[in-house]
N, C-alpha and C positions, 0 to 999 in steps of 0.2 A: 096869354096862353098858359092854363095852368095842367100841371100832371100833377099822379100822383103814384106813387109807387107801394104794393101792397101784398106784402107776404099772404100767401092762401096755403095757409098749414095745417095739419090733422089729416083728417080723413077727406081723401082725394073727392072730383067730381063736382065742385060749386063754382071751381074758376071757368071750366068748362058750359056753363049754365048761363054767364055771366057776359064772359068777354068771347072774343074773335081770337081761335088757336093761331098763335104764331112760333117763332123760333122755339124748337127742341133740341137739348142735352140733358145735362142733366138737373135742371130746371124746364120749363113748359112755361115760355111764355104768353099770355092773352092781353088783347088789347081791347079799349072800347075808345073813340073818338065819337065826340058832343059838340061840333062846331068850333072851336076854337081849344076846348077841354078837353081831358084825355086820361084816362085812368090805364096802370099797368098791371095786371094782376102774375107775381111771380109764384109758382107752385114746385117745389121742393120734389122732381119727380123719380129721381133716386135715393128717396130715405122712406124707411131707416138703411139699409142697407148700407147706404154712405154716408154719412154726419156730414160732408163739406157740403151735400145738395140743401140741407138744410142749413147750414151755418153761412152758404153765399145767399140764400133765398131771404133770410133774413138780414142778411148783413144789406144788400140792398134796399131795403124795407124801410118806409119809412109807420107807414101803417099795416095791422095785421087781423086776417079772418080767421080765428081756430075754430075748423071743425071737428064736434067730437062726437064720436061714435060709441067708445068704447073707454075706460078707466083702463089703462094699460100702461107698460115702461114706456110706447113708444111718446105715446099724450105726459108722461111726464117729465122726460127727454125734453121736449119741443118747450115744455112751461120753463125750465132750469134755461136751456135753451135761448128764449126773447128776454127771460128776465136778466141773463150777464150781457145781453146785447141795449138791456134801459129800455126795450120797446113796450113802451107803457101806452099808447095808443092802439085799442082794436075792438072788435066782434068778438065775440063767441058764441057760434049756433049747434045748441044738440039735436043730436039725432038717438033714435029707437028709445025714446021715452024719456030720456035722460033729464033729470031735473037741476036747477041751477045750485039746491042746496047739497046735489052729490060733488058738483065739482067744486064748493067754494072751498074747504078745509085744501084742496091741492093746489091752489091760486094764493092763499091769503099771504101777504109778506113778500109776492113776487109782485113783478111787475105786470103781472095779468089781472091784475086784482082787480082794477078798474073799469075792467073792457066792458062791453054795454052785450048783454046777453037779447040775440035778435033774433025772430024767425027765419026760418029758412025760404026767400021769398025774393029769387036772383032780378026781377024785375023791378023792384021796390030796392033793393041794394044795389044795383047797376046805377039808379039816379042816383043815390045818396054818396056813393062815391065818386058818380062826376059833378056830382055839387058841392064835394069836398075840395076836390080837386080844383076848381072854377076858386073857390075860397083863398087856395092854395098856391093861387097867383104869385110867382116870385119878381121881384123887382135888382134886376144887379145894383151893387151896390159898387161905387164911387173908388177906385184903386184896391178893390179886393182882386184874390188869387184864386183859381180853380184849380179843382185835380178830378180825374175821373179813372177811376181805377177801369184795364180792362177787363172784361168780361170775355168778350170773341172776336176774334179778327179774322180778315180774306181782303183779298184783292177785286176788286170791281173792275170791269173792261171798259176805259174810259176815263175810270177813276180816279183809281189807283189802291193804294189801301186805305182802309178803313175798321174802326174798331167801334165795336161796341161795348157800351158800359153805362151806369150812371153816375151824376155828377157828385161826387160826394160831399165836396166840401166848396164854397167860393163861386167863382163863375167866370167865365171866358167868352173870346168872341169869334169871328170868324176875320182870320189873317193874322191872330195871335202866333207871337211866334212858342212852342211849346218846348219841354225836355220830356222826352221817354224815359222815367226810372226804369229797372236801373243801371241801364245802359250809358246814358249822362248823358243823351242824343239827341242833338234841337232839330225842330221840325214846325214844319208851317203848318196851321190851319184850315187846310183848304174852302170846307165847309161842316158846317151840320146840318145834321138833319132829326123833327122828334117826329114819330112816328111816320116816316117819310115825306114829311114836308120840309122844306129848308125855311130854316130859320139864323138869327143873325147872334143867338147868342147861346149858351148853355148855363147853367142856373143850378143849385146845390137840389138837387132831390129830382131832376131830368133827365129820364131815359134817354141816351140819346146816340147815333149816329156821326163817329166824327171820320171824316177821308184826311189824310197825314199827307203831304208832301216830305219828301225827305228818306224815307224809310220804306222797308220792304215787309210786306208782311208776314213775312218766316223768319224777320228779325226778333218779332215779338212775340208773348205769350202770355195764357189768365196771370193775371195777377199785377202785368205790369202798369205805371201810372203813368201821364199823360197829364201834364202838368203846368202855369204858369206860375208855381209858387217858388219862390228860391228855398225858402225856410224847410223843405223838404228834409226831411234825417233818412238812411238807412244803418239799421241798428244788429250788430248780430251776437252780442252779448246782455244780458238783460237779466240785474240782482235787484233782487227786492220781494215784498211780499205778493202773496197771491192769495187776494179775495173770492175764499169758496165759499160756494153755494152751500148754502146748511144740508143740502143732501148728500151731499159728498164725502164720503165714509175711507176711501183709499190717504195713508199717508204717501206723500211725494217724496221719493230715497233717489238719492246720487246713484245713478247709472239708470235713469227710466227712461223712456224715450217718448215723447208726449210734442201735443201738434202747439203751435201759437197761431192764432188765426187775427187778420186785420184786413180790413178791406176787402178785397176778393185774393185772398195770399191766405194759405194755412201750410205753416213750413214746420216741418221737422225739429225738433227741437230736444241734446241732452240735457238731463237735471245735473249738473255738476258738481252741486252740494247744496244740502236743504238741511233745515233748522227751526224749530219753534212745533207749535200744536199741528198734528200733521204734516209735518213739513212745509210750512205755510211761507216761509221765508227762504228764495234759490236762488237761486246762480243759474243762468239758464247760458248754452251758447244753442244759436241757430245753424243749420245746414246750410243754410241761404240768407241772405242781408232783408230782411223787414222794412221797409219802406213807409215812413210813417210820418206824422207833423211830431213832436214835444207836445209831451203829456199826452196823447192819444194812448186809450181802452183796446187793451186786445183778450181776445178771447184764449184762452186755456182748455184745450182737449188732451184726452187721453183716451187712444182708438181702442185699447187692446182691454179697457176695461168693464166691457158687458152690457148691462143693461144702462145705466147712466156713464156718459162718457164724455160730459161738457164737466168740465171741475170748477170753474169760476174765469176771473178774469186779472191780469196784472196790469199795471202802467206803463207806458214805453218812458224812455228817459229821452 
């Protein structure tokens, strides 16, 4: 059973074309099921207005469609954007005339550089990504750890609770016993389910459905994790450099207040003291504890700065 999970970013209206509407916030999710295969299409359905609708749409992402319509801040936001999150896998299809040599000088050196520029043609791309997907067959792997950061949770009648999210890193089974970061709260696995089928296990890049024994669901909220890994860190002080994006023109000065985004978590975060070209080297403390593995890529926002508001990315320690 393979899935596959796929930022649909740009200019709205092709995930709609493609997959079967499902869950809405502030993401739009759609599905397509192929027998055994299954493609997720997640559509960032509050941005620009809010940067996390687009910073969780990719953060779940394993591959991405940019649609473009337009040479705009918001198409170059979304490129600064996949390129501090490494998503170097994707589409790119224009629209109203648009040529690939307007947009390649805005790509070249990011991680969109690559993407395979394709018609606009959702029947011919609905195969190709659940043939991707089928490719995409994951196999658990022999005393590995999963974590699946939440995305949304509710209670089922019957059930009991249940969260959704995907699986980020590792893989799990059903009757694992888990810990809720970052609560530090063990809890049974009751079941999964991908796409509302029950299945026996969960797998690093699988949308998936899990019901918790143990826990209520007003206990938890986005961002929390769901975990068999012990090696898990929560981190709320975080020195060292921050890798920005060549667009990125703001120096970072002690007293700014600026997001750190990992997983599905973008917490609040003061610059405590900074140092070097731009302030490229800080001292960060968080509002809230980060929940992360060692060495794990987080992203670096700052809301209040305009038209680009993604600044790069630092290491967790």
């Amino acid at each position: 059973m393979g899935n596959l999970n796929i930022a649909m970013v740009g200019a709205p209206g092709l995930a709609a074309a493609i997959g079967k509407k499902g869950t809405v916030s502030d993401m739009t999710f759609y599905e397509v099921k192929q027998g055994a295969d299954s493609i997720t299409l997640i559509e960032p359905s509050k941005y620009p207005d809010k940067l996390s609708s687009l910073f969780y749409a990719v953060g779940m992402s394993e591959f991405v469609v940019l649609t473009v319509e337009t040479l705009d801040a918001a198409l170059g936001e979304t490129i600064v954007m996949l390129d501090a999150a490494g998503r170097d896998k994707g589409w790119i299809v224009l629209r109203n005339y648009l040529q690939p040599e307007q947009l390649k000088p805005l790509i070249a050196g990011t991680a969109v550089e690559h993407y395979e520029f394709r018609t606009e043609d959702a029947g011919q791309m609905r195969s190709d990504l659940v043939g991707m997907a089928a490719a995409e067959h994951r196999v658990p792997g022999e005393g590995s750890c999963g974590s699946c950061p939440v995305d949304s949770h509710f209670n089922v009648k019957g059930v009991g609770t249940v969260v959704l999210g995907s699986v980020a890193d590792g893989w799990f089974r059903v009757h694992d016993k888990m810990t809720v970061w970052p609560l530090q709260k063990e809890v049974i696995l009751r079941s999964i389910q991908k796409h509302d089928i029950d299945c026996d296990d969960g797998v690093k890049g699988d949308h998936v459905g899990l019901a918790l024994k143990g826990i209520e669901s007003d206990e938890l909220d986005r961002g929390y994790v769901c975990s068999t890994d012990p090696t898990l860190k929560m981190t709320k002080q975080i020195a060292g450099p921050v890798a920005m994006s060549k667009y990125w023109r703001t120096p970072l000065k002690a007293g700014m207040m600026i997001h750190v985004g990992h997983w599905m978590q973008m917490v609040p975060a003061h610059v405590d003291a900074s140092a070097g070209d731009k302030g490229a080297d800080v001292t960060l403390t968080l509002e809230s504890e980060l929940i992360h593995k060692s060495g794990d890529k987080a992203i670096v926002m700052y809301l209040d700065a305009g038209k680009l508001r993604v600044i790069g990315t630092v290491q967790l320690p």
